[in-house]
C-alpha positions as CSV (number, residue, x, y, z in Angstrom):
1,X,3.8,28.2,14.0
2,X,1.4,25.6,15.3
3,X,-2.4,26.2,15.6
4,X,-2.6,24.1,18.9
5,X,0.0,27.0,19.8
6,X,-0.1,27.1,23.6
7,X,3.1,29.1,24.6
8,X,5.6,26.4,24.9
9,X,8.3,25.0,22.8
10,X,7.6,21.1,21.7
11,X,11.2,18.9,21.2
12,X,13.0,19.4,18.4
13,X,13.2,15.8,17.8
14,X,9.6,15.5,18.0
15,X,9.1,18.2,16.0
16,X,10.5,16.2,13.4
17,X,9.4,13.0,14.1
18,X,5.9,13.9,14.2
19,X,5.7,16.8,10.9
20,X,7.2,14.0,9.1
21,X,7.5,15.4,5.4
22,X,4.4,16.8,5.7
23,X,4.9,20.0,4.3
24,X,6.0,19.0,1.5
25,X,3.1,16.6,0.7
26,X,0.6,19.8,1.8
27,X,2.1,21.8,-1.2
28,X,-0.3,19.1,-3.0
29,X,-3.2,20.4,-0.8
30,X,-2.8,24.3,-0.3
31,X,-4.9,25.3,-3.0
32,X,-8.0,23.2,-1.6
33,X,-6.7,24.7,1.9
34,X,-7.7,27.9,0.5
35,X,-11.0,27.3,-1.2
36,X,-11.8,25.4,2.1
37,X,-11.0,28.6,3.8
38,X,-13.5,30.3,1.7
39,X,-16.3,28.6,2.1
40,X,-15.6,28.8,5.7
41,X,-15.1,32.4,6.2
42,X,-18.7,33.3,3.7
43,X,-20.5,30.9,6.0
44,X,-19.3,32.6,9.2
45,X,-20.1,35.5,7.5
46,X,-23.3,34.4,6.6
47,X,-24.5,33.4,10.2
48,X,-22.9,36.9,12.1
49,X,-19.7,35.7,13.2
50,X,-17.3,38.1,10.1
51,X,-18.8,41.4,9.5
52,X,-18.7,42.7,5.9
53,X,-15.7,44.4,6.0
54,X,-13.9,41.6,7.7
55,X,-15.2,39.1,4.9
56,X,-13.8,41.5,2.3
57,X,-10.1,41.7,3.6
58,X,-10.0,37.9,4.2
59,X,-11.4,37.2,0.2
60,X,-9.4,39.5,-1.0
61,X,-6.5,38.1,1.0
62,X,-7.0,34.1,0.8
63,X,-7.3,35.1,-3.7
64,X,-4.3,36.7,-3.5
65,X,-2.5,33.4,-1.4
66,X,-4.1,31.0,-3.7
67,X,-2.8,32.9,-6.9
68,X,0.3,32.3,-5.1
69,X,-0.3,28.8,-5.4
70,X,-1.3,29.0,-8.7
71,X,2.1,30.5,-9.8
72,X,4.4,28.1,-8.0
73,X,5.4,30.8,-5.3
74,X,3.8,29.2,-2.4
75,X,5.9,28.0,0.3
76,X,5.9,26.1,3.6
77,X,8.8,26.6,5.6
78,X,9.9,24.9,8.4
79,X,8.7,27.0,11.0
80,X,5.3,26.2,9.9
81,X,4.1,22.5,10.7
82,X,1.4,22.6,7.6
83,X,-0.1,24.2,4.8
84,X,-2.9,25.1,7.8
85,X,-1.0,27.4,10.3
86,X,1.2,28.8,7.0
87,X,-2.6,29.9,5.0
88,X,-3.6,31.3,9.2
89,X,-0.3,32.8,9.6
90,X,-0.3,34.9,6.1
91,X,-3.7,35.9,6.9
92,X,-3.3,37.3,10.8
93,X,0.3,38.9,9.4
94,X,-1.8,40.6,6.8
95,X,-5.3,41.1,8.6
96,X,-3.9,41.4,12.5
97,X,-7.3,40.3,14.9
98,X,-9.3,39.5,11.7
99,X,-6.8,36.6,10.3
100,X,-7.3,34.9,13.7
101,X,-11.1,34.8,13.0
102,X,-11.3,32.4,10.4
103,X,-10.6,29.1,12.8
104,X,-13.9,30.4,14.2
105,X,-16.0,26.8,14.4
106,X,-13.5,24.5,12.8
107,X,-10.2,22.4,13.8
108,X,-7.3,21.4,11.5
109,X,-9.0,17.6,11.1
110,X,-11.7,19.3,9.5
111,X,-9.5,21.0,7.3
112,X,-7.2,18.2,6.7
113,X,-10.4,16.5,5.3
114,X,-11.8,19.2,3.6
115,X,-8.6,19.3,1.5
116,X,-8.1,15.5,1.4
117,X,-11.7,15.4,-0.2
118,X,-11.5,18.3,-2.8
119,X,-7.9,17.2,-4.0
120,X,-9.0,13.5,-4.3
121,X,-12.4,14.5,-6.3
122,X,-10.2,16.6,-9.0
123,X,-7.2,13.4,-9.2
124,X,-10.4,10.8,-9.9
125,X,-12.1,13.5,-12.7
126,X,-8.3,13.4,-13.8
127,X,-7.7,9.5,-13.4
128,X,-11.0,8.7,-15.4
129,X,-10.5,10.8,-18.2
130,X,-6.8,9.6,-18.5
131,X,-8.4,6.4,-18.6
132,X,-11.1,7.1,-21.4
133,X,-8.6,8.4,-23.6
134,X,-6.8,5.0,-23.4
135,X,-10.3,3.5,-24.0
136,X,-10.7,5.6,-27.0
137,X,-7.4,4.5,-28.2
138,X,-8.0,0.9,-27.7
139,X,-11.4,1.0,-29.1
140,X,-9.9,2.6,-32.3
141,X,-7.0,0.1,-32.7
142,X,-9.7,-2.9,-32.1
143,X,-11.7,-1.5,-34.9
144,X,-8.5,-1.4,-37.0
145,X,-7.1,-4.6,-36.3
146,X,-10.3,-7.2,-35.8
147,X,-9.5,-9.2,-38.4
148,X,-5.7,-9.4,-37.9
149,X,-5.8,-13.1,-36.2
150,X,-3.7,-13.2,-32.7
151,X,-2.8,-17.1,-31.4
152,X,-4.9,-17.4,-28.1
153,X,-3.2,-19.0,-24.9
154,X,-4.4,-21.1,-22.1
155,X,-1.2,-22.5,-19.7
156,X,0.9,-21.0,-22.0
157,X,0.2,-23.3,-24.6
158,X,-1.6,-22.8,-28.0
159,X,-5.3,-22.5,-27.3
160,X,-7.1,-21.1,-30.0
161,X,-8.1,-18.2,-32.2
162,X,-8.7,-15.1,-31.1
163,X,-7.7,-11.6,-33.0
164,X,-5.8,-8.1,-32.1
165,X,-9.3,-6.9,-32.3
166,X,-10.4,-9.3,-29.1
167,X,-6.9,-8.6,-27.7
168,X,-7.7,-4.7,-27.9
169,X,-11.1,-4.4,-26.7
170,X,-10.8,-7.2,-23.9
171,X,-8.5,-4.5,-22.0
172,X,-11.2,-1.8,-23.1
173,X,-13.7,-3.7,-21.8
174,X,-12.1,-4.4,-18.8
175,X,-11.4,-0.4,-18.0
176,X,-14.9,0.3,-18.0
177,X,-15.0,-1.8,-14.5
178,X,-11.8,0.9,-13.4
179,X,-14.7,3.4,-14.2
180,X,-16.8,1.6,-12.0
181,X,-14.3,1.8,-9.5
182,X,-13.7,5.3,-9.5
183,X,-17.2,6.1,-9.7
184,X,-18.1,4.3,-6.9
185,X,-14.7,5.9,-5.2
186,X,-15.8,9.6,-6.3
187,X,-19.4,8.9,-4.6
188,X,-17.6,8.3,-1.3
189,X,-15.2,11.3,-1.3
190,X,-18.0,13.8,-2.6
191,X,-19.2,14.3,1.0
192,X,-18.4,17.6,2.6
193,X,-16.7,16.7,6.1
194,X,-16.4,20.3,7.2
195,X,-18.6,21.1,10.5
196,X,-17.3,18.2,11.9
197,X,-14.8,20.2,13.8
198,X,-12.5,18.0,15.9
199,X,-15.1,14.8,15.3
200,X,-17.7,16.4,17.6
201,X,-19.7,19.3,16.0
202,X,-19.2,23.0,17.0
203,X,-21.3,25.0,19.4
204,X,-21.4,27.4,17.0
205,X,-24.6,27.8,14.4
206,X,-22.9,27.0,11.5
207,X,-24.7,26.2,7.9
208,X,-22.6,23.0,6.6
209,X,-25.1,23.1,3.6
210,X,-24.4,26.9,2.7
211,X,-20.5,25.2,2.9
212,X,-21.6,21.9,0.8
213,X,-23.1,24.2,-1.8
214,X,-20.0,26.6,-1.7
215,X,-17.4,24.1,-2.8
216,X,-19.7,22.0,-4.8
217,X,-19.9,18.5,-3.2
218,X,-23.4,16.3,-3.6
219,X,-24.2,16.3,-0.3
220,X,-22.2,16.1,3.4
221,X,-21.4,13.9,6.1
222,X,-24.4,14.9,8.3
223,X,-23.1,13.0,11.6
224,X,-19.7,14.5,12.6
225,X,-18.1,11.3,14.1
226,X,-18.9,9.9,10.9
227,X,-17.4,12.5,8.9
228,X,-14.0,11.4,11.2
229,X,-14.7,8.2,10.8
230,X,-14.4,9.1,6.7
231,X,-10.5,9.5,7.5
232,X,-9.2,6.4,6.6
233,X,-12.3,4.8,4.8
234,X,-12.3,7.5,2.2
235,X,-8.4,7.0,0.8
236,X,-8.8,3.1,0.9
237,X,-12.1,3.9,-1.1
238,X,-9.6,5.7,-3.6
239,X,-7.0,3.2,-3.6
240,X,-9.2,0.0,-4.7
241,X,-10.3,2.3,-7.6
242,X,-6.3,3.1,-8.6
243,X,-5.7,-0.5,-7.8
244,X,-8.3,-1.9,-10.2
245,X,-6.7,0.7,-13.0
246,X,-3.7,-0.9,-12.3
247,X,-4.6,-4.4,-12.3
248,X,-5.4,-4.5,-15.8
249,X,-2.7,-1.9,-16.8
250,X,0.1,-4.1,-14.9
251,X,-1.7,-7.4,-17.2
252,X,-2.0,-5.5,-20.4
253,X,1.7,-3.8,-20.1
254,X,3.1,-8.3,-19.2
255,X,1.1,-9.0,-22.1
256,X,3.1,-6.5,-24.5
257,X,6.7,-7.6,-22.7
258,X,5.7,-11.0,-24.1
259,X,4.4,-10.1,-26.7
260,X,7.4,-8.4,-28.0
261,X,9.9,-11.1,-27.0
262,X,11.7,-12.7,-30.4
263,X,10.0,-15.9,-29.0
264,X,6.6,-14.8,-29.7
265,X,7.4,-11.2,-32.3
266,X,3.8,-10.2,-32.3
267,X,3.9,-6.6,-31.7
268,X,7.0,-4.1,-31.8
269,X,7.1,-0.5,-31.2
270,X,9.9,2.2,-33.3
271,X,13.6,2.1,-32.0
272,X,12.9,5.6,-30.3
273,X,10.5,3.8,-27.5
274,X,13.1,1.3,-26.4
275,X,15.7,1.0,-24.6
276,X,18.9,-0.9,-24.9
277,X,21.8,-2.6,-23.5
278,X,25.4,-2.1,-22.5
279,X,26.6,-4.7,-23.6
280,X,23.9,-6.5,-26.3
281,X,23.9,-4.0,-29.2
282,X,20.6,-6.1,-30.7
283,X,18.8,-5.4,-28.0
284,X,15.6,-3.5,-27.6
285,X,14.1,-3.5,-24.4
286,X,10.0,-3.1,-23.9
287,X,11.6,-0.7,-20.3
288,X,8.6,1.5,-20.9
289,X,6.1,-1.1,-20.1
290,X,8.3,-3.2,-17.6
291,X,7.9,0.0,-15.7
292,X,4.7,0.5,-15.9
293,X,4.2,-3.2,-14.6
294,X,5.8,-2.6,-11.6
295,X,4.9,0.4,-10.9
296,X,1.4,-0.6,-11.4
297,X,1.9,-4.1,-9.2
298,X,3.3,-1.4,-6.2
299,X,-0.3,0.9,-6.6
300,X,-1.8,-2.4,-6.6
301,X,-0.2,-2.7,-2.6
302,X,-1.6,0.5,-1.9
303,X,-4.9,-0.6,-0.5
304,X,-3.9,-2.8,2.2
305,X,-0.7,-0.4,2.9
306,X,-4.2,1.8,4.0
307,X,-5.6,-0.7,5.4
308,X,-2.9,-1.4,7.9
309,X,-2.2,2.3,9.0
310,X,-6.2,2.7,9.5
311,X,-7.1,-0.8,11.0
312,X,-7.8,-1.2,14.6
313,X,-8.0,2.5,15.1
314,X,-11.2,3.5,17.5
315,X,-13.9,6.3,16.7
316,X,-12.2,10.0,16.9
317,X,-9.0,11.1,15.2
318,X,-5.6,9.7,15.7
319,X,-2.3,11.0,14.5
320,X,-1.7,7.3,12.5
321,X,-4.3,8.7,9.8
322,X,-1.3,11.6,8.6
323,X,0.9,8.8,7.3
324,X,-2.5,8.1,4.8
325,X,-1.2,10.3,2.7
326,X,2.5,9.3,2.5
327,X,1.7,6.7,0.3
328,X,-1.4,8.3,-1.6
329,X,-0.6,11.5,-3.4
330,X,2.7,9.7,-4.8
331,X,0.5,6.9,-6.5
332,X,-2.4,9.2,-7.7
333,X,0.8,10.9,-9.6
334,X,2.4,7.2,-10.7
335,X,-1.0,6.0,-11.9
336,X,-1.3,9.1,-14.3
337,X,2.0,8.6,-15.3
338,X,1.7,4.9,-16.2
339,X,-1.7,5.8,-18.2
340,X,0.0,8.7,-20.0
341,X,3.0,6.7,-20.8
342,X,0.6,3.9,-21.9
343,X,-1.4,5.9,-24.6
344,X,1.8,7.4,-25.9
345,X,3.1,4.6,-26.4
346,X,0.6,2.6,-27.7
347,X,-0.3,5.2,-30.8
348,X,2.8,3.8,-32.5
349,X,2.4,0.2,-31.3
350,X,3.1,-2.2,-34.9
351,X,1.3,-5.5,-35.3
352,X,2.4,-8.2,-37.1
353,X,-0.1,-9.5,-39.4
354,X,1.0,-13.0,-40.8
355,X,1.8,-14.6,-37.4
356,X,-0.3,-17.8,-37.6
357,X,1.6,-18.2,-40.7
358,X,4.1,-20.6,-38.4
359,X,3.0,-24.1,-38.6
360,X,2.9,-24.5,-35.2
361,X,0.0,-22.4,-34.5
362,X,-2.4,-25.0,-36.7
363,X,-3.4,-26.3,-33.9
364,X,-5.8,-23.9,-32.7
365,X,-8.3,-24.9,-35.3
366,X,-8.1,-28.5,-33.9
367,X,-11.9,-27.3,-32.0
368,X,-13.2,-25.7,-35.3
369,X,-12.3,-28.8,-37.4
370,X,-14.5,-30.7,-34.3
371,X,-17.4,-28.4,-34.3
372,X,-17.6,-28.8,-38.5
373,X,-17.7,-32.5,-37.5
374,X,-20.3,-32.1,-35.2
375,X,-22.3,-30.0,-37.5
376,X,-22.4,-33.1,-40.4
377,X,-23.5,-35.2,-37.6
378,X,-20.8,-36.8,-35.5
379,X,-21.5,-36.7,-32.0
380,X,-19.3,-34.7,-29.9
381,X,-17.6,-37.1,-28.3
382,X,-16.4,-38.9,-31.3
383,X,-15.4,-36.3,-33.1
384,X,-13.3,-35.0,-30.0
385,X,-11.5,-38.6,-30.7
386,X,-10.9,-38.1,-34.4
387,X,-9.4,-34.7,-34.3
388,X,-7.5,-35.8,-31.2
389,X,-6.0,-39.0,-32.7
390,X,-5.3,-37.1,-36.0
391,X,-3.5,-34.7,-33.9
392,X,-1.5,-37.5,-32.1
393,X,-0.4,-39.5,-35.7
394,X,0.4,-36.3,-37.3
395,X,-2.2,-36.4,-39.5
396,X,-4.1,-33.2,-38.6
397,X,-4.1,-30.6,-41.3
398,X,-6.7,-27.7,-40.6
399,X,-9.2,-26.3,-43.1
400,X,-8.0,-22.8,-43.9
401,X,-11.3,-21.5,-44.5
402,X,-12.0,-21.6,-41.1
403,X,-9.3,-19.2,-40.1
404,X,-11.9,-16.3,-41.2
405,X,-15.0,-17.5,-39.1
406,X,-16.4,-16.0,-36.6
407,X,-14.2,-17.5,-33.9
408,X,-11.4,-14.8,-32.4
409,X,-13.4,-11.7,-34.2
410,X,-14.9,-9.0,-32.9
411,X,-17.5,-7.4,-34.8
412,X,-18.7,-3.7,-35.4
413,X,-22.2,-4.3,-33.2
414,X,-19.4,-5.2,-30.1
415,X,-17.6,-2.6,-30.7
416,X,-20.5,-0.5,-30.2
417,X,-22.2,-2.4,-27.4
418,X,-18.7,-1.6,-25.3
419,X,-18.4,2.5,-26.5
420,X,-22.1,2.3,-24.9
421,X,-21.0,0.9,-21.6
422,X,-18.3,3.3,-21.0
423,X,-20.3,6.5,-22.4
424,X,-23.1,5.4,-19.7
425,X,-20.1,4.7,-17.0
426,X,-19.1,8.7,-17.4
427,X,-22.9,9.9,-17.6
């Protein structure tokens, strides 16, 4: 069953071509299909068009399709080209004349964007909380570890101090800019596109607010070649905010790979989160994370994978806007993955607390032991060339005092200052 049903038989090799695996990526969308369909039919209710009785039957029959859904019992077969003609058809075979009343005022890019936006505003609430419970768990493990001292690198080379506290809350830090992200993302897909019809309005008098109201979006997309124009616009919007959750999830997951190399040995996680080889039987492998960066570097692609499809396209809808989702739904499902996977792991990550222990890491005191120069007097300069030429003769021997100052700690009032941001970011 198509809706643009006309009485003739299309190609079966177009068919197939142009439903793509469609169906099986509207599985994703059928329950907002339905709720979409309910708003729709109360409106048209609302404004004449569905008596009472008719508004009845197609309630009572759209809850009992979306419980369906709910129970895993919902199918699209192939006789059906999408989760749209499937919800229409179970409605007319239950309902007769009545079913075929509720595509009254609307077209299937409406729909398509009606369910595009509902899914993608419950996947972001999803994707931010996934990501403030990895906050919390950094935040924690910060607090725990700020005075466990962590070498700090710049071109791979021995820096100076910094701590597992830093290390911790630099990456929760940086996740309150995902939230940023996502908000801004979420503002952009909580606009109600339905009204819009084919990209051109309906004839018909139909309330769009009643319908904003209905399914609880902020406001709508008041002009309806805008709310087309949203098609394209409104998954890159999503995909920038998955890619920025990624970025620093692809960086943090490199940084425990190297981490947990026997070059470096800072961190190590229990046997039972490793993997290991066929042939190496000391080996413990960091797969978890290794996955996570790649996966996370692919979502990373996503944006201008959009960008590409949608580019160049004119005003109005165009069939190059279906393959949007092809790569979409998958990554909203990778990305909670990789943040699940990251907070399980990370509850049982193990630090190791004497690593600047090994003389070679003496070095990154070399700009304390210039600073306490500078601070009895000796001008910057010169005391750059003292430490430096000790450094060179092998004369350099840093004060250990200084390995519990300030430099590479994070304190308590930090700690807080950050919890702030990211309670303000989900206000």
């Amino acid at each position: 069953m198509k809706l643009w049903d006309k009485g003739y038989s299309t190609d079966k090799k177009i068919d197939i071509f142009t439903v793509g695996n469609d169906r099986e990526l509207d599985l994703v969308l059928a329950k907002y299909d339905v709720i979409g369909s309910l708003a729709h039919a109360k409106m048209l209710h609302k404004i004449g068009l569905l008596s009472k009785e008719e508004i009845d039957s197609i309630i009572k029959e759209l809850e009992n399709i979306l419980q369906s859904i709910k129970k895993g019992e919902f199918t699209i077969e192939d006789s059906f080209e999408d989760v749209h003609s499937k919800v229409e058809h179970l409605l007319t075979e239950k309902l007769g004349d009545t079913g075929k009343k509720i595509h009254t005022a609307r077209s299937r890019n409406d729909q398509v964007l009606v369910d595009v936006h509902l899914y993608l505003k419950d996947e972001l609430t999803e994707i931010k909380a996934h990501t403030k419970e990895l906050f919390d768990l950094l935040i924690e493990l910060s607090a725990k570890n700020k005075e466990v001292l962590l070498p700090g690198y710049t071109h791979f080379q021995v820096a100076m101090p910094s701590s597992f506290g830093m290390w911790f809350s630099a990456y929760a830090e940086s996740l309150i800019d995902d939230v940023y992200f996502i908000n801004a993302a979420f503002k952009v897909v909580d606009q109600n596109p339905l009204g819009s019809a084919a990209g051109y309005g309906s004839s018909f008098p139909t309330d769009r607010e009643d319908t904003t109201k209905t399914m609880g979006f902020e406001t709508l997309k008041y002009n309806s070649v805008a709310a087309q124009m949203s098609r394209g616009k409104t998954e890159k919007s999503v995909a920038f905010a998955m890619s920025s959750v990624a970025g620093t999830l692809s960086k943090f997951a490199y940084d425990i790979c190297l981490y947990m190399s026997q070059n470096f040995g800072f961190v190590s996680f229990p046997d039972e989160l490793t993997t290991g080889s066929s042939i190496m039987p000391h080996k413990k492998n960091p797969d978890v994370f290794e996955l996570i960066r790649g996966k996370c570097n692919k979502i990373q692609a996503l944006p201008f994978e959009l960008t590409m499809i949608s580019n160049n396209l004119p005003s109005g809808y165009h069939r190059d806007l279906q393959l949007l989702k092809e790569g979409l739904l998958p990554a909203i499902q990778t990305l909670k993955s990789c943040l699940e996977m990251f907070t399980y792991s990370l509850q049982n990550i193990r630090i190791n607390k004497n690593i600047l222990d090994d003389k070679k890491y003496d070095y990154l005191f070399s700009v304390e032991e210039v600073n306490e120069l500078v601070q009895n007097g000796t001008p910057f300069r010169d005391a750059y060339k003292i430490v430096g030429g000790n450094i060179e003769k092998g004369n350099f021997k840093p004060n250990k005092d200084i390995k519990h100052t300030h430099i590479g700690s994070i304190g308590n009032l930090a700690l807080k200052e950050i919890q702030e941001k990211m309670d303000n970011a989900f206000k």
